[in-house]
RODO-2510 file (C-alpha; in nm, 4 decimals, decimal comma):
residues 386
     n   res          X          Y          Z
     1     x    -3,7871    -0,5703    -8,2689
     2     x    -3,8498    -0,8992    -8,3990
     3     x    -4,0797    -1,1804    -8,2778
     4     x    -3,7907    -1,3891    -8,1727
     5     x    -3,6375    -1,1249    -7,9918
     6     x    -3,9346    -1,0008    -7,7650
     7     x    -3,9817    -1,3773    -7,7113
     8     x    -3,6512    -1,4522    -7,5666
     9     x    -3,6834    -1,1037    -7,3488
    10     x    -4,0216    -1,2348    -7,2384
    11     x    -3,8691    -1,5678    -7,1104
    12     x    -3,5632    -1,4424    -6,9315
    13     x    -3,7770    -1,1987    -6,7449
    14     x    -4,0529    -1,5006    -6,6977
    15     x    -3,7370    -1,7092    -6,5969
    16     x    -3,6081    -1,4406    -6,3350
    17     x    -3,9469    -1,3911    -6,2055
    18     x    -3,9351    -1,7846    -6,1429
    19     x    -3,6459    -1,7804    -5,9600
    20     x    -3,7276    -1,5482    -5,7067
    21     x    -4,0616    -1,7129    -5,6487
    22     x    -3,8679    -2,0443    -5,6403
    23     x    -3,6432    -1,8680    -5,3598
    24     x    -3,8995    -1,7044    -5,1595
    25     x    -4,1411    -1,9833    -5,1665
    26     x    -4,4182    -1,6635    -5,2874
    27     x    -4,7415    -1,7676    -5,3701
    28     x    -4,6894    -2,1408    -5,2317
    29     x    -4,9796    -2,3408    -5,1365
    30     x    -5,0373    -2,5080    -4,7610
    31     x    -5,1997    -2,8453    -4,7018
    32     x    -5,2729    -2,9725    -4,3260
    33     x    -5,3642    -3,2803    -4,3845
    34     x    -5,0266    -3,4805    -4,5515
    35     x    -5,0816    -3,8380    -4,4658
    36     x    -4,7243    -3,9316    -4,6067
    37     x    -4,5525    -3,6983    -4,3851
    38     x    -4,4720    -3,8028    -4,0453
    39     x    -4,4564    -3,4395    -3,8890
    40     x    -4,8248    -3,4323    -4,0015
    41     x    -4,8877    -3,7157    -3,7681
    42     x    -4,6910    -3,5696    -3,4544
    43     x    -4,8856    -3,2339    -3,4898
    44     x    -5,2103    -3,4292    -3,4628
    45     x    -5,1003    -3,6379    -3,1937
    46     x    -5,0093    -3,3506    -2,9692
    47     x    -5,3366    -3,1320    -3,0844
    48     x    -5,5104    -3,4294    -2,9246
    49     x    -5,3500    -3,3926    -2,6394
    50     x    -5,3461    -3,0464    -2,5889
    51     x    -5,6739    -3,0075    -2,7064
    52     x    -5,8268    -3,2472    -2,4619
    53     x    -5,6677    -3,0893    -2,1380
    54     x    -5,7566    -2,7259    -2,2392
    55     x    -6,1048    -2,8154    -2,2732
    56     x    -6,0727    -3,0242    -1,9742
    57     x    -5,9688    -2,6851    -1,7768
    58     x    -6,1580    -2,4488    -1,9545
    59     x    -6,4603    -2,6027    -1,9817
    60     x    -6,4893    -2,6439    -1,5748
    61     x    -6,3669    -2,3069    -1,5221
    62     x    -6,6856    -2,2127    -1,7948
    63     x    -6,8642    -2,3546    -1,5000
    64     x    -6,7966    -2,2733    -1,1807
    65     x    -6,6559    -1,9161    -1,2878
    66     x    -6,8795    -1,8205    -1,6071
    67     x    -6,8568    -1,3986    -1,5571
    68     x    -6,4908    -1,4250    -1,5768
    69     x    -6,4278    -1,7035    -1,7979
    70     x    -6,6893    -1,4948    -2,0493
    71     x    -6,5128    -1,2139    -1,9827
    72     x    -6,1534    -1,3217    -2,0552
    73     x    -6,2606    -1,5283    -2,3623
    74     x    -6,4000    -1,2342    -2,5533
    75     x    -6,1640    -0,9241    -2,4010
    76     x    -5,8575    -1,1526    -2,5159
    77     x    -6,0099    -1,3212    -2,8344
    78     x    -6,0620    -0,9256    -2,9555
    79     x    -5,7156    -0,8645    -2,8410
    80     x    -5,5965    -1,1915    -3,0445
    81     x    -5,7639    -1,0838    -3,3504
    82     x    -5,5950    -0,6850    -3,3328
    83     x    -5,2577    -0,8196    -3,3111
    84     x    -5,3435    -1,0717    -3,5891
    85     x    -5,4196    -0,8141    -3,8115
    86     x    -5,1668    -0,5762    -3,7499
    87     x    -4,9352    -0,9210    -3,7974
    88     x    -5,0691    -0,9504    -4,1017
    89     x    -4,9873    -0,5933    -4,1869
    90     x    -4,6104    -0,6714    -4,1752
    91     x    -4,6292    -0,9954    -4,3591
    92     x    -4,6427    -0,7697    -4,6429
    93     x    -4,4592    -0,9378    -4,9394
    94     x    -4,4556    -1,3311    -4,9973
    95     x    -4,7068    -1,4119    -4,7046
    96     x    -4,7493    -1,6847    -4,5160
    97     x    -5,0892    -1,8638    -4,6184
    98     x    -5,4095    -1,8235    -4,3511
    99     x    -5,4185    -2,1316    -4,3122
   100     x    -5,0680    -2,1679    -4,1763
   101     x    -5,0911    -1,8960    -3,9294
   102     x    -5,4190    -2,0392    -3,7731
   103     x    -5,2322    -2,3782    -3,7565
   104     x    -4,9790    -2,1935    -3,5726
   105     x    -5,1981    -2,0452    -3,3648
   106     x    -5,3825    -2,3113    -3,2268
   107     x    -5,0845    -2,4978    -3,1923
   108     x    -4,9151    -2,3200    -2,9899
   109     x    -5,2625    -2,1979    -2,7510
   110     x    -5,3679    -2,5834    -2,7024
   111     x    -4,9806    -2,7620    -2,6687
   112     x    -4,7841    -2,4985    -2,5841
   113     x    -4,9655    -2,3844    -2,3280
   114     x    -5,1215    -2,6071    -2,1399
   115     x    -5,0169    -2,9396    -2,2492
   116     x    -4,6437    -2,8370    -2,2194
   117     x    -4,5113    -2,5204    -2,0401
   118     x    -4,7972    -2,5501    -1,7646
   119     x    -4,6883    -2,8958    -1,6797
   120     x    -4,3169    -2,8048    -1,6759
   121     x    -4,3565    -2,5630    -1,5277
   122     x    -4,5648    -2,6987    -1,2083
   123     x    -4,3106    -2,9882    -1,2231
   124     x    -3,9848    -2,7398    -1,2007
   125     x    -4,1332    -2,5439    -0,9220
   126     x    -4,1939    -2,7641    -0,6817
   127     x    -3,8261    -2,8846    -0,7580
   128     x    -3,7080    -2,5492    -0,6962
   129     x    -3,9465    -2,5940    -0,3578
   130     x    -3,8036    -2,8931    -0,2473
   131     x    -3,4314    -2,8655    -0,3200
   132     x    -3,3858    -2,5465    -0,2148
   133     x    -3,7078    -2,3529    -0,0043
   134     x    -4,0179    -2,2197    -0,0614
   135     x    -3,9530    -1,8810    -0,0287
   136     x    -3,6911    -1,8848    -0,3062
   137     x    -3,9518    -2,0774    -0,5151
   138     x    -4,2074    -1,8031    -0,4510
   139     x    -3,9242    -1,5378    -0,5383
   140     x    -3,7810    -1,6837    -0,8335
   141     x    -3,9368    -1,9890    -0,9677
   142     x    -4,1295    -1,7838    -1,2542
   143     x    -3,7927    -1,6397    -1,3541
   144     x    -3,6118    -2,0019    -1,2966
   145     x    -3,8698    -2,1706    -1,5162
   146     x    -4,0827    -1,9864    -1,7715
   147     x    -3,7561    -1,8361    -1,9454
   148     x    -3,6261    -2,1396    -2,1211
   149     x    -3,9655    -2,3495    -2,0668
   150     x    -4,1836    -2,1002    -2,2666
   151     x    -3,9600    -1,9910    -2,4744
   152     x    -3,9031    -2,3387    -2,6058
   153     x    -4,2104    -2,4447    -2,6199
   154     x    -4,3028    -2,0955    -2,8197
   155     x    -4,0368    -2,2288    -3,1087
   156     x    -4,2455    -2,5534    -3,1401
   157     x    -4,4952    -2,4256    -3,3979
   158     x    -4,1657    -2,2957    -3,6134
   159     x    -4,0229    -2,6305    -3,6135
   160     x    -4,3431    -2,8063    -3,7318
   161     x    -4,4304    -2,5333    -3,9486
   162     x    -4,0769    -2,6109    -4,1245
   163     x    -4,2292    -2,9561    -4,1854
   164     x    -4,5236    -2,9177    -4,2984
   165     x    -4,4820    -2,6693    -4,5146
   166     x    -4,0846    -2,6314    -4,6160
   167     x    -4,1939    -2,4081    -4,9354
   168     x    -4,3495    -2,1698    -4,7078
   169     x    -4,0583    -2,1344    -4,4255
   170     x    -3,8131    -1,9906    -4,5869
   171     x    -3,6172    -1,7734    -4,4620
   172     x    -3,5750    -1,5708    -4,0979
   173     x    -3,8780    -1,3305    -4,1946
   174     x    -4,0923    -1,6362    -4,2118
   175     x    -3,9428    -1,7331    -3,8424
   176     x    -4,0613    -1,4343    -3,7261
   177     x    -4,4149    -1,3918    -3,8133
   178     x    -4,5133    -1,7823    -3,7362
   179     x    -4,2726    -1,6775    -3,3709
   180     x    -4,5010    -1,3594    -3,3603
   181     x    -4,8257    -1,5577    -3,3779
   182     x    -4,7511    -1,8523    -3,0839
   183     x    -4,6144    -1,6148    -2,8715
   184     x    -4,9346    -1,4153    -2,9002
   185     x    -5,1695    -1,7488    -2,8636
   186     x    -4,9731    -1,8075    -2,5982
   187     x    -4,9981    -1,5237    -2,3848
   188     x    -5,3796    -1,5423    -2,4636
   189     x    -5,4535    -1,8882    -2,3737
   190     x    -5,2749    -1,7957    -2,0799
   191     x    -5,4052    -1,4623    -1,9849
   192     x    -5,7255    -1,6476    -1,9936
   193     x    -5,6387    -1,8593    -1,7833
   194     x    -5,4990    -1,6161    -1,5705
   195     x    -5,8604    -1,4422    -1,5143
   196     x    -6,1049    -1,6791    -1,4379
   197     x    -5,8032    -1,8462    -1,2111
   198     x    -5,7449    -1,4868    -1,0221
   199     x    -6,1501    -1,5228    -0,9316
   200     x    -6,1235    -1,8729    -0,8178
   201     x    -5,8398    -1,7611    -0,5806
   202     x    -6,0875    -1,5275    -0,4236
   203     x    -6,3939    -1,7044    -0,3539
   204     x    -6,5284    -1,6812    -0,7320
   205     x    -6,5187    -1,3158    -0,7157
   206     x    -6,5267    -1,1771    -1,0849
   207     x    -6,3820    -0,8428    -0,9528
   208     x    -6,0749    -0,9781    -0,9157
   209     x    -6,0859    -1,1415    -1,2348
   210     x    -6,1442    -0,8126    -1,4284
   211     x    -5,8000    -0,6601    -1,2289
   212     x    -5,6242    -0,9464    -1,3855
   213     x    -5,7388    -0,8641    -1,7463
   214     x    -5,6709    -0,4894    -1,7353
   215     x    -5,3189    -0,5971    -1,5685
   216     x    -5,2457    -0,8331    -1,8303
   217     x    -5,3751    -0,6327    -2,1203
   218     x    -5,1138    -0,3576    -2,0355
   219     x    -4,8449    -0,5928    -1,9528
   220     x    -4,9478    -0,8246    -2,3040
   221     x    -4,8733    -0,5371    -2,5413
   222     x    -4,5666    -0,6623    -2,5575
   223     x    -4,3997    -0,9652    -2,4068
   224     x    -4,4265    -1,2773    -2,5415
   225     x    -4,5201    -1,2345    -2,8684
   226     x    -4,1944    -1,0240    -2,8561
   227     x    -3,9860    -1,2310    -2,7059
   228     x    -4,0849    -1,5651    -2,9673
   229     x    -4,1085    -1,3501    -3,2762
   230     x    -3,7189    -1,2699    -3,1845
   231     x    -3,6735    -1,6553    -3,1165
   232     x    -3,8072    -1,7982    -3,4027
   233     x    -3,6721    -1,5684    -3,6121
   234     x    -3,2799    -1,6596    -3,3981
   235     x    -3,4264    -2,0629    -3,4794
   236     x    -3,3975    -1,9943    -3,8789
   237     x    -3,0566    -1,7987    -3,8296
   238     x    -2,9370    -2,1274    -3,6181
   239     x    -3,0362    -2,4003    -3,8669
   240     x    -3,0460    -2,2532    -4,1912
   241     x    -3,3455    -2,2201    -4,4947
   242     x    -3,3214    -2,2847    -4,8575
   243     x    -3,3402    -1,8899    -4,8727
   244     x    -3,1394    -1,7727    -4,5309
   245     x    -2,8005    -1,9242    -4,4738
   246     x    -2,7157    -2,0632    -4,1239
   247     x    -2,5885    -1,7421    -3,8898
   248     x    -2,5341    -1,9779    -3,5989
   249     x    -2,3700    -1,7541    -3,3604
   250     x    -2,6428    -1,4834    -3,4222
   251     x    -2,9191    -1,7164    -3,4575
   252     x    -2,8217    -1,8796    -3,0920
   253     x    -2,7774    -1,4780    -2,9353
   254     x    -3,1617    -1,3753    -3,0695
   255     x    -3,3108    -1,7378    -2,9351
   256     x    -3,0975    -1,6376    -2,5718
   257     x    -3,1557    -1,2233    -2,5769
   258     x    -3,5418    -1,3367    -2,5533
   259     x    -3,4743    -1,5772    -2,2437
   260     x    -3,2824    -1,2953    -2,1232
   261     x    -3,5530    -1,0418    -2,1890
   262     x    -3,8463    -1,3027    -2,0630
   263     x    -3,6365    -1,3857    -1,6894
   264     x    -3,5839    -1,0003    -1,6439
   265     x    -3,9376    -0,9459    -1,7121
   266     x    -4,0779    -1,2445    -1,4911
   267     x    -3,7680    -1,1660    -1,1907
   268     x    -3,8584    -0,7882    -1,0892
   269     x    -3,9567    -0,8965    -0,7463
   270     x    -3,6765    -1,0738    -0,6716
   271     x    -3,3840    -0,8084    -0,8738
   272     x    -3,5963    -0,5933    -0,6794
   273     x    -3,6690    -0,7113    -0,3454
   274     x    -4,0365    -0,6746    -0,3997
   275     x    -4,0353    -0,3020    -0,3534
   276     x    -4,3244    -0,1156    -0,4794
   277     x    -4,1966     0,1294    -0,7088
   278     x    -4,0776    -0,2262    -0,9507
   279     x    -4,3812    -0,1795    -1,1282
   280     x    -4,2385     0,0993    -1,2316
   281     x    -3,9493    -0,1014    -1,4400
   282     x    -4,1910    -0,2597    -1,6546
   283     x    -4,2052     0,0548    -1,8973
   284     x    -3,8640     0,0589    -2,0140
   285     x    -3,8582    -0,3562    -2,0218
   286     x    -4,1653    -0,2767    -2,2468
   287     x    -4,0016    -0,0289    -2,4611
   288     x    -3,6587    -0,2570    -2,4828
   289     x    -3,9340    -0,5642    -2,5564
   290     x    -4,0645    -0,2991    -2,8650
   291     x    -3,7189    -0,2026    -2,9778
   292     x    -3,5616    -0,5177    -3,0301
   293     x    -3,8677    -0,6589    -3,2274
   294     x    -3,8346    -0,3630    -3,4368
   295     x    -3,4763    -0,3932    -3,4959
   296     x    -3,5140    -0,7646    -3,5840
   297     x    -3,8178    -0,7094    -3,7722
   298     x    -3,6437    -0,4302    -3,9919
   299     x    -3,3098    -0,7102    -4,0349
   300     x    -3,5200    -0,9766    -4,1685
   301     x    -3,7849    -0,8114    -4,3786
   302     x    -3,4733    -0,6591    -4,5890
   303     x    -3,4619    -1,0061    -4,7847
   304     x    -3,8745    -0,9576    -4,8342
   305     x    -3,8580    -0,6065    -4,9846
   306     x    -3,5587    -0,7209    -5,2527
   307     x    -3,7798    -1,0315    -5,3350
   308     x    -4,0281    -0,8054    -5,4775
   309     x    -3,8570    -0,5448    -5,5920
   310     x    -3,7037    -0,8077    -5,8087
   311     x    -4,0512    -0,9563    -5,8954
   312     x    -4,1661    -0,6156    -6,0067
   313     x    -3,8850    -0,5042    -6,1913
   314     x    -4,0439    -0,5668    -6,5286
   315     x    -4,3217    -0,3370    -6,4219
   316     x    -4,1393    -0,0599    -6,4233
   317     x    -4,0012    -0,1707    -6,7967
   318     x    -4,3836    -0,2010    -6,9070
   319     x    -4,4537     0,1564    -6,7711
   320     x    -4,7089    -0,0355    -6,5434
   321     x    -4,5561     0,1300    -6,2341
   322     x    -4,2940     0,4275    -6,2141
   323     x    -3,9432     0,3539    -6,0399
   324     x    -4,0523     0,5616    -5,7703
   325     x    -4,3658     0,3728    -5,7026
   326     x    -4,1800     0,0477    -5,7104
   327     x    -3,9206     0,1617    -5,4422
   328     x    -4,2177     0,2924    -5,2189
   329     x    -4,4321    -0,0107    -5,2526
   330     x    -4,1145    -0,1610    -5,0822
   331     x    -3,9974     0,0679    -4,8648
   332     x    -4,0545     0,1121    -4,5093
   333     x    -4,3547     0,2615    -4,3693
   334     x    -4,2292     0,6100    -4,2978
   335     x    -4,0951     0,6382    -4,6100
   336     x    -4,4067     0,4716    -4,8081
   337     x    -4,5767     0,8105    -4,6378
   338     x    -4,3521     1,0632    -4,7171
   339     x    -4,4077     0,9094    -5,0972
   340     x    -4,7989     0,9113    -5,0569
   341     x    -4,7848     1,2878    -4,9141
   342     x    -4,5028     1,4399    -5,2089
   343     x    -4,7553     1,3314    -5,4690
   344     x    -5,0484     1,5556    -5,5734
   345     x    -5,3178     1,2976    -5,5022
   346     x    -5,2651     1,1258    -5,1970
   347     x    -5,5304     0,8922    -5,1857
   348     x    -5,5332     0,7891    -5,5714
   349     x    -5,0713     0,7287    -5,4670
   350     x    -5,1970     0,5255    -5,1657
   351     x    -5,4364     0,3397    -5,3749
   352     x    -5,1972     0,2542    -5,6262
   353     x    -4,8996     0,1704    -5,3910
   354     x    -5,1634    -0,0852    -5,2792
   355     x    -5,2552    -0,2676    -5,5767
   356     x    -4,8774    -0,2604    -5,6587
   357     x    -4,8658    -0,5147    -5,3998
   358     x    -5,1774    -0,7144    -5,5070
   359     x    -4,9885    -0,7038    -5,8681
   360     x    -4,6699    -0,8890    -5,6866
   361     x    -4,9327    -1,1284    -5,5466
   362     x    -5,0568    -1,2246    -5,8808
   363     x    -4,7492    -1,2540    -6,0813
   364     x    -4,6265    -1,5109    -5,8109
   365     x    -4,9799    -1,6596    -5,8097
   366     x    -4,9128    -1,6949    -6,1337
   367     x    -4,5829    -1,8716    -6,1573
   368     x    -4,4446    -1,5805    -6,3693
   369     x    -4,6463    -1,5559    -6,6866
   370     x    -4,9100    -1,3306    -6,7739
   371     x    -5,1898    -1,4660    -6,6888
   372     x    -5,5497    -1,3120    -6,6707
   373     x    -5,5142    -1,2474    -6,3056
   374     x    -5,2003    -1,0612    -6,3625
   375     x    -5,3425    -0,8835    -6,6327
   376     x    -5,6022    -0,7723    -6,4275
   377     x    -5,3844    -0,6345    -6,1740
   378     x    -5,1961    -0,4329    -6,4380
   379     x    -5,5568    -0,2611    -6,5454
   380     x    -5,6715    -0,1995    -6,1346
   381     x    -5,3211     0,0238    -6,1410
   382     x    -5,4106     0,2186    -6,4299
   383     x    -5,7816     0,2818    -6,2831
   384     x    -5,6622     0,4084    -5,9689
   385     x    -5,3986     0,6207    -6,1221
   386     x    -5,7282     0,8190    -6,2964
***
């Protein structure tokens, strides 16, 4: 083979490679701080806001209610970080930059939360009070309200994400994971909340407090996190991404099946008359919460998997990776260990199914080409093949 001709083989694969980072937005960089771009601005002015009244609350409830306020800080801020990891476990292939997801984060557990859906929510109760009775507002306003107030206010971090970083949201996957990560600073800001509020209710007692946090760590496996993952991931569907063309109809179904999900969830006593055995109900809501997250993980992470298959293709050429290996680094998890355990060394497989991954990382790092980073990569594969 001639010079010219590996050359022109080396720049249609470099020029493929380039396309799908293009596409998936792989590799590309976040920025906070964009003074030219007005979303930039917005996001500041409302972490201001937010910002102010959660310390406002938190920091008097620090006070007067210390055991429990101690308490639900560090039970929930170790729950926060578990779920951020395993998060970050199925943001596998063209992930969303740290930075990002702690914007996100704090986003939506200083606005969302307090600065938004709290106040809404007060304000739309004691509507539902005053038009129609307290008892029905007792019964139903958390069903009423926190359905299409949340759940809105959960899809808030998308939308901004989308602005300030358009290279990095690009497709329904993308919706998902930043969707994932409000809705689970929002159910901790609030489960917080909920604590130290449960022992103010009670003469200060931090007892009560610490039935709150096992009640709400059950209930919090899944739940909101669930339900916004779903939404945001319905919000891409709805408008559209460079990468993910507009689905309206299915987009607008995902963004309502999670209202749907969240007012059965929050209207047991009511559907239910307040009988004792509802508790009973929140099982298979949890396991319905579970399967639909699943189902619309597994939908949107298809477009993720073929991205880097098709960035590792050339791998495969090089004798870098086998076929095999390539279709496990992308496959699903059951079948990455059924891959892992048919091979004679399952820990040197694992290892290598690993850096296979890192490799994809570096190629996009690298905006296609070779560089010393990729190269690098290539040699960590053949030391943990052995």
């Amino acid at each position: 083979m001639t010079d010219t001709a590996s050359r022109t083989i080396d720049d249609s694969v470099v020029a493929a490679r380039r396309a799908v980072i293009d596409e998936s937005g792989w590799a590309a960089p976040f920025r906070f701080i964009q003074v030219h771009n007005f979303t930039f601005w917005v996001v500041v002015l409302l972490f201001v806001s937010g910002a102010s009244m959660t310390y406002q609350g938190f920091s008097q409830a620090a006070s007067a209610y210390s055991a429990s306020f101690a308490q639900g800080a560090v039970w929930f801020g170790l729950f926060a970080v578990l779920f951020l990891w395993l998060f970050s476990r199925l943001d596998r292939y063209s992930s969303i930059p740290a930075k990002a997801k702690v914007v996100a984060f704090l986003f939506s557990g200083l606005v969302s939360t307090f600065a938004m859906a709290a106040i809404n929510n007060d304000a739309f109760r004691t509507l539902l009070g005053k038009l129609i009775s307290l008892e029905f507002m007792q019964v139903w306003s958390a069903g009423a309200t926190a359905p299409w107030s949340e759940e809105i206010v959960k899809l808030l971090p998308v939308v901004l994400m989308i602005g300030l970083a358009p290279r990095v949201m690009r497709c329904a996957f993308d919706g998902l994971i930043i969707g994932a990560i409000a809705g689970l600073a929002f159910q901790v800001f609030e489960d917080v909340a909920y604590v130290y509020g449960s022992a103010a209710s009670n003469f200060g007692q931090a007892e009560y407090g610490t039935s709150t946090l096992w009640m709400r760590t059950v209930l919090g496996m899944t739940g909101h996190w669930t339900w916004s993952a779903v939404a945001g991931a319905g919000l891409i569907y709805l408008i559209g991404r460079p990468a993910e063309k507009p689905r309206r109809g299915f987009g607008i179904a995902l963004i309502l099946s999670s209202m749907f999900l969240h007012w059965t969830w929050d209207s047991l006593v009511g559907l239910t008359g307040g009988a004792a055995w509802a508790v009973a109900l929140y099982v298979p809501l949890t396991i319905v919460n579970l399967v639909v997250f699943i189902w619309v993980y597994r939908m949107t992470v298809a477009k993720e998997r073929d991205w880097a298959r098709a960035l590792l293709a050339d791998e495969v050429n090089r004798g870098v990776i086998t076929a095999d290996e390539l279709e496990a680094s992308v496959a699903r998890r059951k079948d990455r260990k059924h891959f892992v355990k048919s091979q004679p060394n399952h820990r040197s497989t694992k290892n290598v199914l690993e850096a296979t991954t890192d490799l994809a990382d570096e190629i996009a790092e690298g905006y296609g080409v070779d560089t010393p980073g990729v190269e690098h990569a290539r040699a960590e594969i053949a030391r943990l093949r052995g």
